[in-house]
C-alpha positions in Angstrom: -13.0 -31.3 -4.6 -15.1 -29.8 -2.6 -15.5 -25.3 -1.9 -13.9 -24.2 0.9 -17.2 -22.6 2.0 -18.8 -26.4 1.6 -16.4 -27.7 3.7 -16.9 -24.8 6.4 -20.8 -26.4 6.1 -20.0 -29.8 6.5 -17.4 -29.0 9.3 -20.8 -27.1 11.0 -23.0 -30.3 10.4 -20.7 -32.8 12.1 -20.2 -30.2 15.0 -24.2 -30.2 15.4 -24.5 -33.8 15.2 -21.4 -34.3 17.7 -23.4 -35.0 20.5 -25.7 -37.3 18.9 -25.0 -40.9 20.5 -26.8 -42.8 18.1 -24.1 -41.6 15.6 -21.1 -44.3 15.2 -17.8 -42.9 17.3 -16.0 -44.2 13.9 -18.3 -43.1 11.3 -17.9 -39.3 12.9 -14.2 -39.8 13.5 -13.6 -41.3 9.4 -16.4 -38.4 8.4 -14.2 -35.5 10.4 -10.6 -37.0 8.7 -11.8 -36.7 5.3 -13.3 -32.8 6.4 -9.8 -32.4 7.6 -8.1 -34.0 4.2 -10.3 -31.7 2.1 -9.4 -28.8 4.0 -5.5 -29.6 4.0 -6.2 -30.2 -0.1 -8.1 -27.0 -0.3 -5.4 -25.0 1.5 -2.8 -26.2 -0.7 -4.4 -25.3 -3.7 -4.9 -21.6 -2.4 -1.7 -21.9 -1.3 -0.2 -22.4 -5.0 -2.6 -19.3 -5.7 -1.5 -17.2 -2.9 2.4 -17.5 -4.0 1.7 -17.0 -7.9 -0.3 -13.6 -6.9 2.6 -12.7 -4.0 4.9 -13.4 -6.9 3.0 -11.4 -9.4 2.7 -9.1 -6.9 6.2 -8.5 -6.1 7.1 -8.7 -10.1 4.7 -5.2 -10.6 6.3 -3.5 -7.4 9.4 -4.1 -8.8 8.7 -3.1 -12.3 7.1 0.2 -10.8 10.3 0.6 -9.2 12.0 0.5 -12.3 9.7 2.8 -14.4 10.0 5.3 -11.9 13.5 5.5 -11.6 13.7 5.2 -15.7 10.8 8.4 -15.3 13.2 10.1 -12.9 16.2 9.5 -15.4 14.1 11.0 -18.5 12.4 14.1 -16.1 16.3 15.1 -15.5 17.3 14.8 -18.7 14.7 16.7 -20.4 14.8 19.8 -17.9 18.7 19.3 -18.4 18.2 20.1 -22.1 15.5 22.9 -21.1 17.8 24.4 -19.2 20.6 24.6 -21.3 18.7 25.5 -24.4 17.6 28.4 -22.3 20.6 29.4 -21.1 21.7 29.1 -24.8 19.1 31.5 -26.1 19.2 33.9 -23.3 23.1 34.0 -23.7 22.7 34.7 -27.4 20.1 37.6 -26.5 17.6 35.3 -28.6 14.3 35.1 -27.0 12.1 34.3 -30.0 12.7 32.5 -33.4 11.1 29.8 -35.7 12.6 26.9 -37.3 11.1 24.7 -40.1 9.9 22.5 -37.1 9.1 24.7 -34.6 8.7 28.0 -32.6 10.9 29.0 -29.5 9.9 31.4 -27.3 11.3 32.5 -23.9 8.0 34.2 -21.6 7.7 35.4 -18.6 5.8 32.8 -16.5 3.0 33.7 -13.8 4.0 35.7 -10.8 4.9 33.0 -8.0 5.5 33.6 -4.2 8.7 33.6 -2.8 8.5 33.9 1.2 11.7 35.8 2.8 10.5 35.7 6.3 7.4 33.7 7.2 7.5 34.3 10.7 6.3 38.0 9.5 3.6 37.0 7.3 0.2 38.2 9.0 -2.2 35.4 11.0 -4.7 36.2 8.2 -2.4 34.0 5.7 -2.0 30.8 7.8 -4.6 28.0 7.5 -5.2 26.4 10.3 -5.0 22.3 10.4 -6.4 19.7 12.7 -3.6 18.4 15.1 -3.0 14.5 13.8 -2.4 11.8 16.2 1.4 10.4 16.2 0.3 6.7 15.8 3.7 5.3 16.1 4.7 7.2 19.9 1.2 6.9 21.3 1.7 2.5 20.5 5.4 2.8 22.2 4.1 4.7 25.3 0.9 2.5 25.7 3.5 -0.8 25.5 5.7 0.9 27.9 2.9 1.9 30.2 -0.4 0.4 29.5 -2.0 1.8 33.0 -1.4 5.0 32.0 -3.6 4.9 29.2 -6.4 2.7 30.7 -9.9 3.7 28.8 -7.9 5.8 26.5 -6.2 3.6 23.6 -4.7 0.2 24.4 -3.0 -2.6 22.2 -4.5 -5.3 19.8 -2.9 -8.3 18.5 -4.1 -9.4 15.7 -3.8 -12.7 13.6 -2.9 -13.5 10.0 -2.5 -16.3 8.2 1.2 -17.6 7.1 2.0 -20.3 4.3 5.8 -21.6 4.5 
């Protein structure tokens, strides 16, 4: 069986020698089916390919999905228990003690900011950001009104390949 990117060459070669009249009409016409046969061959094999790796694909979103939900799950629960051992020990007025096992400790974490009223806080404070471009309006108003935006931004349709 031939590459794909051989039978893109041999394709090219019979174009070139298309217009060569000293060429049998059925020796080009039985050379250009068997291209064409190669190339449907060829395409099913990468199809095959193309839906194992989809599948594959599709198999690892969906396990991601599932780890980070089961990440989720465990991130709750173990703040849960932080929490309420906290609670516990600050209840109890019990900020420090050791176990066999280990050492618990209730500290005073680093100063964080807590903003009351930001519409207060001096210019100095803000950084400023580029605007960004709204992608998905600017497409619906150049659809709706394409001369509006002539030399500005206009459309493109693209093509992609589809195996059913």
């Amino acid at each position: 069986m031939l590459k794909l990117y051989e039978i893109a060459q041999e394709y090219m070669q019979l174009c070139e020698i298309v217009e060569d009249t000293d060429v049998d009409e059925q020796v080009f016409e039985d050379t250009l089916a068997g291209i064409e046969a190669e190339l449907e061959e060829k395409a099913d094999a990468y199809a095959v390919i193309l839906a194992n790796l989809d599948n594959d694909t599709e198999k690892i979103d969906k396990e991601i999905e599932r780890l980070t939900k089961m990440k989720k799950i465990l991130k709750s629960r173990s703040d849960f228990l932080k929490r309420n051992l906290t609670n516990t020990m600050l209840l109890m007025n019990k900020k420090k003690f050791k176990t066999d096992i280990h050492s618990y400790s209730i500290s005073k974490n680093a100063p964080s900011l807590n903003i009351l009223d930001e519409a207060k806080i001096p210019e100095k404070y803000m950084i400023a950001q580029e605007p960004k471009l709204d992608r998905k309006a600017l497409l619906s108003d150049v659809k709706a009104n394409p001369e509006e935006f002539n030399g500005i931004a206009e459309t493109k349709q693209t093509e992609s390949l589809r195996i059913r």
